[in-house]
N, C-alpha and C positions, 0 to 999 in steps of 0.2 A: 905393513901391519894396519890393519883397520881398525876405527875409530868406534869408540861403544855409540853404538847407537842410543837418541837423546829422544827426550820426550817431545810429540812433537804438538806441544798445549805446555801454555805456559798460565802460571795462576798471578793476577793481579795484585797488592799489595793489601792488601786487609780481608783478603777472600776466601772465602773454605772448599777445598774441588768436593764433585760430586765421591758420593761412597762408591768402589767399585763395583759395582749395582749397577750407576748409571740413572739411579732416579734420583730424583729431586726429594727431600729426606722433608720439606717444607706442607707438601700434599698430606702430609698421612701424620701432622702435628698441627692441631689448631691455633696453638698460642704461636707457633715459630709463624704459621701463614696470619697472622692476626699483626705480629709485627712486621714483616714483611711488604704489608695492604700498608700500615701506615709509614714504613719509610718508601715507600713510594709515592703516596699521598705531600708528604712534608718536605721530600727532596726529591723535585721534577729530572727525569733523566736518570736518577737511582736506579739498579739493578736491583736481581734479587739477592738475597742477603748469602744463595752460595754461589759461585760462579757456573756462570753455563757455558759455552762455547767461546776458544780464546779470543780476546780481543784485542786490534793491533795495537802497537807501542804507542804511548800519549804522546802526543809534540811536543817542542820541551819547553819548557816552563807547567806544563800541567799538571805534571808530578808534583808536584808542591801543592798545590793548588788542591787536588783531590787528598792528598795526606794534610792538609788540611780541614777539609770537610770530615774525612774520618776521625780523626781527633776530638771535632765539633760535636759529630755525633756518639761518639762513644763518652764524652763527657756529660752528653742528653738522655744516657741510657742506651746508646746501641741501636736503638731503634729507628733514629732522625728525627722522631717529635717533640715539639716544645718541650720545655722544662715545666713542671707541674704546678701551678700556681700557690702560691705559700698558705693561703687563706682555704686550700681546697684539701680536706682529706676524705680515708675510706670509711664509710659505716664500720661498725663492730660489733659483735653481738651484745656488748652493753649498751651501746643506743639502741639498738633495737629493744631491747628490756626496759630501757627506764622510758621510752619513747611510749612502749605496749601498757608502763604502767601509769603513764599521766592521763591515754586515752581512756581505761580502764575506771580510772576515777572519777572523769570526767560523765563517763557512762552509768556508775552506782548513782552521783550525784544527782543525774539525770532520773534515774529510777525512782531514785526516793519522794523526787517531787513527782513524776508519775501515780506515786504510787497515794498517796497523798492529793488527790485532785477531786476524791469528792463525786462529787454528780454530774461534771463534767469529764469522766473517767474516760468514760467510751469515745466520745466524741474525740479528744485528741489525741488517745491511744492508737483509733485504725489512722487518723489523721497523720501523727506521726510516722506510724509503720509506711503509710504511701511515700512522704515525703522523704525517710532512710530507705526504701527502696529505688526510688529513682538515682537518691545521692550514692549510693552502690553501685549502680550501672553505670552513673557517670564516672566514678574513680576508678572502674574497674577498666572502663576503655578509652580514657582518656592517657595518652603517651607519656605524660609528665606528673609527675605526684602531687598534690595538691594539700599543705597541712590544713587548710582552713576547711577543706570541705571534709578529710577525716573527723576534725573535730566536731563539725554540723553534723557529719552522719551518728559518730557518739552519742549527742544530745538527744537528738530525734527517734535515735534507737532505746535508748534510755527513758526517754519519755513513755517510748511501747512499753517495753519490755516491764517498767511498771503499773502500768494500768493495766496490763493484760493480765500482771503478776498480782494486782491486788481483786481480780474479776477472779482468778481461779481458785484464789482464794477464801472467797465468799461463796463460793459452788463448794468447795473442798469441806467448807464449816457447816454446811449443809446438808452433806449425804455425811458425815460424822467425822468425816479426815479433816483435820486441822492442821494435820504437817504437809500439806500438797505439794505447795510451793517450795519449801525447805527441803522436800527431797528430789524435786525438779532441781534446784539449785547444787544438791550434791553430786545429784549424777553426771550434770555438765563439769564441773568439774573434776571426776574421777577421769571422764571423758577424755576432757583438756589433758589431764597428767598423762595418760594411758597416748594417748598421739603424741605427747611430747618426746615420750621415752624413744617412742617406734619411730620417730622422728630422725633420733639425735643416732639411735645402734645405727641406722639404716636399712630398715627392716623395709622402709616402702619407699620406693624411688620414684619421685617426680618428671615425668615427663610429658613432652609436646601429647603424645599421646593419650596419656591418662588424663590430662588435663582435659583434652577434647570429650573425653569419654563422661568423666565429670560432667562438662555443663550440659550435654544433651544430655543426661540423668537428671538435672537438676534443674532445666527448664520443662522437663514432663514431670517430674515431681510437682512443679510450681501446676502446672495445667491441672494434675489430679488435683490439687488442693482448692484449687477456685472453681471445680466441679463439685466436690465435696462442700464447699459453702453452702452451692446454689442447693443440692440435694439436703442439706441440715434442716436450709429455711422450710422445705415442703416435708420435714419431721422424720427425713431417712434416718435410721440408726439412732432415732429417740434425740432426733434435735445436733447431732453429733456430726450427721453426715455416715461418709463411710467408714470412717474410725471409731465408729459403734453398730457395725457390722459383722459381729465375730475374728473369723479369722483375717478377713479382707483387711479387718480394722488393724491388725496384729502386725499381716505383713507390711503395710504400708507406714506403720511408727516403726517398726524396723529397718524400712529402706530410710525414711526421714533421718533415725539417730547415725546411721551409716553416713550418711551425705554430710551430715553436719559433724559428723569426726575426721572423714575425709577433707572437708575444706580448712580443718586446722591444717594442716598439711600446706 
C-alpha cells in the first residue's frame, strides 16, 4: 500500500506560504511592502514577511533562538522596528486646525499694523511681499518643516497683504466703492469654504501629477504678472496692465482665482 504523497515544501514557524497564485501578495500592497523594507531594514538576515522557497532545518539550538526573535518582533508590532518613542505622536486634524488658527492670527495681526503704516505703506508692503516670497520657496523645498519660518512668512505676508489692503482701498474710495476690500475679503473666503467642502467629499484628488501641473501654472501665471507690472508702468490698460484690457483682463483674474483655490488644496 502506498504512502499519501506529502508536500514537498515545508513552511517555517511564524510564516505565511505564498497564495496558490504563486505571487508574492507584498508587490501589489503598499503598506505590507512598506513593512516588509523596514523588517528587513531593523533585522539583518530577516526574510520577507511571507515565505518563499523552503529552507533547510535550523541546527539545533536555533529554533529557539528565532521563536525568539519573533516574539520580539511581534511584541514591536510585527514589523521588527523599534518601539515608538513615548514623547512621539501622530498629527490630527485638530493640530492641524488650531495650528492653521494661531498662524492665521498671527497674519490679521500682521495686517492690521500693515494696514495702519501710514506713508510708509508702499515701501514695506512690496518689501514684505519680496521677503514672504522667498520665505515660501524656502518652506516649500526645504525637506523638514520649519515653525519659525512659517510664522516669519505670516508676519511678512501680513504686513503685504495690509498695505496692499489699505492702497486698494483708497483707489476703491475714489472711483465711489468703499466696500472694495470687504468684498475681496468675502470672496476668499467663500472661496476657502467652497475648496474645503470639495476637499473633505473628495471631489478633487491630489496627486504627483496635478501637483506638477499646478506649479508650471503657477510659475507662468507668476511670469504673466511681472510682465503686466512692467506693462502698467508704460500706462497699458489705464495704469492696470493687462488686467485692464477687457477680456484679456477677465481671463487672466480667472486663471489667478482658480490657482489660488486650487492651492487650498
Amino acid at each position: 500500500m502506498s504512502r499519501p504523497a506529502q508536500s514537498s515544501s515545508s513552511v517555517e514557524p511564524g510564516a505565511v506560504e505564498y497564495p496558490p497564485t504563486g505571487r508574492n501578495p507584498v508587490a501589489g500592497n503598499p503598506m505590507l511592502a512598506k513593512m516588509e523594507k523596514e523588517a528587513e531594514q531593523n533585522q539583518p538576515g530577516s526574510g520577507s514577511l511571507y515565505a518563499g522557497p523552503p529552507a533547510p532545518p535550523p541546527p539545533p539550538g536555533a529554533y529557539a533562538q528565532a521563536t525568539g526573535a519573533a516574539q520580539a518582533a511581534a511584541v514591536r508590532g510585527g514589523t521588527g522596528a523599534p518601539p515608538a518613542s513615548a514623547g512621539v505622536r501622530r498629527m490630527t486634524m485638530d493640530d492641524v486646525i488650531v495650528k492653521t488658527g494661531i498662524v492665521f492670527v498671527i497674519l490679521v495681526a500682521a495686517a492690521v499694523v500693515g494696514w495702519n503704516l501710514g506713508g510708509a505703506m508702499t515701501l514695506v508692503a512690496f518689501g514684505s511681499a519680496l521677503v514672504a516670497f522667498v520665505l515660501a520657496l524656502v518652506i516649500s523645498f526645504k525637506k523638514s518643516s520649519s515653525p519659525l519660518l512659517v510664522i516669519l512668512y505670516s508676519v511678512f505676508e501680513g504686513l503685504f497683504l495690509g498695505g496692499i489692503s489699505r492702497w486698494y482701498q483708497a483707489y476703491g474710495e475714489s472711483q465711489g466703492n468703499g466696500n472694495l476690500v470687504l468684498q475681496a475679503v468675502g470672496a476668499t473666503l467663500v472661496v476657502f469654504a467652497v475648496m474645503l467642502v470639495v476637499y473633505k467629499t473628495g471631489l478633487v484628488k491630489v496627486t504627483q501629477r496635478t501637483t506638477k501641473i499646478f506649479m508650471v501654472m503657477l510659475f507662468s501665471y507668476m511670469i504673466i504678472g511681472l510682465i503686466s507690472l512692467v506693462a502698467a508702468l508704460f500706462g497699458v490698460g489705464g495704469g492696470w496692465g493687462f488686467y485692464g484690457v477687457g477680456g484679456i483682463g477677465i481671463i487672466i483674474s480667472l486663471l489667478a482665482v482658480g490657482l489660488a483655490a486650487f492651492s487650498l488644496v
